[in-house]
C-alpha positions in Angstrom: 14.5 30.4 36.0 12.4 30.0 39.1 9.5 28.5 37.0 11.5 26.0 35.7 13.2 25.3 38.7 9.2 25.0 40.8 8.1 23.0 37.9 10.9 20.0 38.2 10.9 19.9 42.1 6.7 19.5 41.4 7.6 17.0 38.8 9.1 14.9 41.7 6.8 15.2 44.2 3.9 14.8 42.2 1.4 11.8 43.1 -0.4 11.1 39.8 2.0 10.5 36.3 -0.7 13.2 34.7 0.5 15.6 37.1 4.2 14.7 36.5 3.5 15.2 32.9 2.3 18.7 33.4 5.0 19.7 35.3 7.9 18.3 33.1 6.1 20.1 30.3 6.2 23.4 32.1 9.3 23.3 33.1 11.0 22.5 29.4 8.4 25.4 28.3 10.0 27.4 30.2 13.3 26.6 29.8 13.3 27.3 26.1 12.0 30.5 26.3 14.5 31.9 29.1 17.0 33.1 26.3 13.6 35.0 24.7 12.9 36.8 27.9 16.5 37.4 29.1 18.7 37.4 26.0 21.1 39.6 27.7 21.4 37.6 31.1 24.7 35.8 32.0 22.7 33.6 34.6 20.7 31.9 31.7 23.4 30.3 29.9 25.1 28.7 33.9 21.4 27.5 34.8 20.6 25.7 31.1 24.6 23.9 31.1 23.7 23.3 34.9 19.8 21.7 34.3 20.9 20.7 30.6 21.0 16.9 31.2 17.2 17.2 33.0 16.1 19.3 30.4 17.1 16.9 27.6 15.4 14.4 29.2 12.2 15.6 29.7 10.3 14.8 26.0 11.6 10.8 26.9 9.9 10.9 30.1 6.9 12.3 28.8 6.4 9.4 26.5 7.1 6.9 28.8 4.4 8.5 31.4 2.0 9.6 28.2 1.7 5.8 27.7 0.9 5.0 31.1 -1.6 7.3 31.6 -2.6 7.1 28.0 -2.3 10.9 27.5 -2.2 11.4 23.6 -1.5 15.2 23.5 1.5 14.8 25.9 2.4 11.7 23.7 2.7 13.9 20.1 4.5 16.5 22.2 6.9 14.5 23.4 7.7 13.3 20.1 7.7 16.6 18.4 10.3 17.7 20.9 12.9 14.6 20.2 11.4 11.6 21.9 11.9 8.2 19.9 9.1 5.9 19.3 9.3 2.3 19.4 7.6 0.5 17.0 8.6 -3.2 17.6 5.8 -5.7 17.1 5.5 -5.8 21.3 4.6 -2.2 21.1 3.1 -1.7 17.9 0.7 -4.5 19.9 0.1 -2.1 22.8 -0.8 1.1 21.1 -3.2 -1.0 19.2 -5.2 -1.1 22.3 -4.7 2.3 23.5 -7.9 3.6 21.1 -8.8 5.0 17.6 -6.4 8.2 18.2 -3.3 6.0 18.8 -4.1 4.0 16.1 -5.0 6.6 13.6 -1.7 8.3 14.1 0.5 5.3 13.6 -1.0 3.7 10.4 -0.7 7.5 9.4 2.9 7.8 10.4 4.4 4.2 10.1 2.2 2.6 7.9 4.5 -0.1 7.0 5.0 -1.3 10.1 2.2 -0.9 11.5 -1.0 -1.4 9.2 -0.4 -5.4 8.7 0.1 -5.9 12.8 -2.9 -3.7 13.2 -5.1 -5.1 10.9 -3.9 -8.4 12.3 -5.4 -7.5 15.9 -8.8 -6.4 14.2 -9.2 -9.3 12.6 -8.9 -11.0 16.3 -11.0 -8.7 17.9 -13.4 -8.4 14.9 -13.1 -4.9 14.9 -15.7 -4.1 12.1 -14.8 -0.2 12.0 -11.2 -0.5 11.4 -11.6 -3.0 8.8 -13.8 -0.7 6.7 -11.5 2.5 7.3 -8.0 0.8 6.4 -9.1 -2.2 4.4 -8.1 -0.1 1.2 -5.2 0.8 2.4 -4.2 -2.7 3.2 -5.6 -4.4 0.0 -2.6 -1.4 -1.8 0.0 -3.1 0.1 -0.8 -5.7 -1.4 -1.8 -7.2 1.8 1.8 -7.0 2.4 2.5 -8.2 6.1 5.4 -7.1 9.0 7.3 -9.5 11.1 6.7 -11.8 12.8 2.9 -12.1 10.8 3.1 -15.5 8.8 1.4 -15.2 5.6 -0.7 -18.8 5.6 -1.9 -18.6 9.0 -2.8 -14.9 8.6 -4.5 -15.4 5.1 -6.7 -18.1 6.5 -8.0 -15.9 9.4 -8.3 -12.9 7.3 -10.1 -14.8 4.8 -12.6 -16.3 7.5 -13.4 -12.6 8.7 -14.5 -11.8 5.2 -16.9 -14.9 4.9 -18.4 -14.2 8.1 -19.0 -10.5 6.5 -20.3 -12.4 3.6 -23.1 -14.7 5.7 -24.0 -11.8 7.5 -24.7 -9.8 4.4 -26.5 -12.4 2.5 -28.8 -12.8 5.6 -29.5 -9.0 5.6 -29.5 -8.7 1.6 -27.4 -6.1 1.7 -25.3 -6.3 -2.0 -23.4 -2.9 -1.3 -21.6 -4.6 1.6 -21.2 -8.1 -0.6 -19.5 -5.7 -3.3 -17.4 -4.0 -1.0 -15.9 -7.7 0.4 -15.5 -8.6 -3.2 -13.7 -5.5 -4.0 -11.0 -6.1 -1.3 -11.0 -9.8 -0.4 -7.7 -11.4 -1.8 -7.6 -13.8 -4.8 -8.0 -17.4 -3.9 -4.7 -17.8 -6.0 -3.1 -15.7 -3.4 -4.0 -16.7 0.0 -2.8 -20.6 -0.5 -5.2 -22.0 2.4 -8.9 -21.0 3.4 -11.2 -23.0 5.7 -13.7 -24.8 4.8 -16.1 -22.5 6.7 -14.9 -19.8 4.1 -15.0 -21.9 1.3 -18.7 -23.2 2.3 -19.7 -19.6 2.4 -18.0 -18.8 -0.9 -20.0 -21.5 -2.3 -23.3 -20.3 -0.5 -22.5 -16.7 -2.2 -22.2 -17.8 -5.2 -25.9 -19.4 -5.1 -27.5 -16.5 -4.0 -25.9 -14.5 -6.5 -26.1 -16.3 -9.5 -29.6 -18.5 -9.0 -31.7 -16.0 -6.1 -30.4 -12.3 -6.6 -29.2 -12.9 -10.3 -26.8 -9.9 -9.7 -24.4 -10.4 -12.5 -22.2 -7.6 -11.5 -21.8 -8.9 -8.4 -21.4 -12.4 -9.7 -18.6 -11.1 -12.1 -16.7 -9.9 -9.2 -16.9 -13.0 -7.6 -15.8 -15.6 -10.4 -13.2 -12.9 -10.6 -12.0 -13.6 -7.6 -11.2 -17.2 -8.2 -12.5 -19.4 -5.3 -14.9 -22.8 -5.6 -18.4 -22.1 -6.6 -21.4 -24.4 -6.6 -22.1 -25.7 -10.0 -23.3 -22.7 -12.4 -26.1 -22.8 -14.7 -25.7 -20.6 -17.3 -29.3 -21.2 -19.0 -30.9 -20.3 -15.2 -29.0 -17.1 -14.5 -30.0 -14.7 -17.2 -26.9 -13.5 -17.5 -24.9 -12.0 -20.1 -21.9 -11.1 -21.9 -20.1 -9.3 -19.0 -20.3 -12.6 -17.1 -19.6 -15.0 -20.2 -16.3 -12.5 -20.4 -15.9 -13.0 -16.7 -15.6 -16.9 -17.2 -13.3 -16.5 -20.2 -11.0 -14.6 -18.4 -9.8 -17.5 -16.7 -11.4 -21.0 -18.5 -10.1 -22.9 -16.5 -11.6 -21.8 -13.5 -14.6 -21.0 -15.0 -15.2 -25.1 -16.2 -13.8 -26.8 -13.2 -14.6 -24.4 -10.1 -17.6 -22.4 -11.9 -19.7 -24.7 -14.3 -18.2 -27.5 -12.6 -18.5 -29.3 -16.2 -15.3 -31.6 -15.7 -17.9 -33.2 -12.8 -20.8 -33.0 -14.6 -22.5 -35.8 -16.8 -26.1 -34.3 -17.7 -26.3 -32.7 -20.9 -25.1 -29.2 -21.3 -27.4 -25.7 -22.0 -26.8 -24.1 -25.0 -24.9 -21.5 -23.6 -22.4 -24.2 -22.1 -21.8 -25.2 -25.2 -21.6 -21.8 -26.9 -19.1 -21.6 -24.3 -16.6 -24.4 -24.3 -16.9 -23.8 -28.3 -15.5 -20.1 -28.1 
């Protein structure tokens, strides 16, 4: 009982809120194992219902001070010993930037709330590395977004981050990075609005895909997608039946955004043809 009596008059008079913290730990430590080491005592039972309101306060103002001092361990034993979390947009914006850890632990624990707002800030801060470890995550949503997040203004942005993936890619020639934006970048029939910096860039993808690289895998995934492409010609691309069934999954794309052959007033390949005819 003297411990935890020493620990809580330290608590007070201690300069730094890490110190605090250790104190207000050692002192609820120590108050839950007084009944252990004195089970027979009739003191323990008057100094707990004495010190009981103190005690019970402790794990809340170890989470306060844990955020102050950003103190992650005290933070998860604060909350394993009753302490509430907030997780309001206000605060779900300030553990964002309290590091990986925090992060990692509330994406883990409150996805719901917190993977949209999160993915939101790295989006802002072009946080590359969070992007490639919860993109997946995200895309299962279904890029579902939390309050106050408005879906047009969000999609735009979010879009615009993946084109500037998608430039710097091209520039390095790197396809494995170009497949994985294709396999989690959002359907153009979903977002509503991109830029036209996005849809330039979409258009510049298409181009090296389809008439430099000639990567018809890659050029499937895209048509999949459905955004604007520069005009397609199917005689110059080599390509084959995965990408002829890539076009007829959606004609209409395919002619107007794709082969562009509502616009066009040359004569058409043989495969053009072939393909309007199917």
């Amino acid at each position: 009982m003297a411990m935890v009596n020493s620990s809580l008059k330290k608590a007070r008079k201690a300069r730094s809120g890490q110190g605090r913290i250790q104190f207000l730990r050692n002192a609820y430590d120590y108050a839950g194992e007084l009944e252990t080491r004195w089970p027979d005592s009739e003191k323990v039972p008057i100094f707990l219902e004495k010190y009981g309101d103190k005690l019970e306060s402790i794990p809340e103002q170890v989470y306060a001070l844990s955020m102050q001092t950003r103190d992650f361990d005290s933070f998860i034993w604060a909350i394993n010993r009753s302490a509430k979390v907030d997780t309001q947009h206000s605060e779900l914006l300030r553990f964002w930037g309290m590091g990986k850890q925090w992060r990692d632990y509330f994406i883990s624990e409150y996805p719901e709330k917190a993977l949209s707002i999160f993915m939101d800030r790295a989006v802002d801060n072009y946080s590359v590395r969070f992007f490639n470890q919860y993109i997946g995550a995200f895309k299962a949503s279904g890029y579902r977004l939390e309050f106050p997040l408005e879906k047009t203004e969000f999609n735009a942005r979010f879009c615009h981050f993946f084109a500037d993936g998608i430039e710097i890619a091209i520039r390095k020639g790197d396809t494995e990075r170009i497949g994985f934006l294709l396999d989690h970048m959002p359907t153009y029939g979903s977002v509503i609005y991109i830029d036209q910096y996005t849809t330039k860039t979409m258009q510049a993808l298409g181009d090296y895909l389809c008439h430099e690289l000639k990567d018809e895998a890659l050029a499937c995934k895209l048509v999949g997608l459905g955004y604007d492409m520069n005009r397609v010609d199917l005689s110059k691309t080599g390509f084959g039946a995965d990408f002829t069934e890539a076009l007829e999954a959606n004609p209409k794309h395919a002619v107007i955004h794709v082969l562009k052959l509502n616009e066009w007033h040359g004569s058409l390949s043989a495969e053009e043809t072939d393909f309007l005819l199917t």
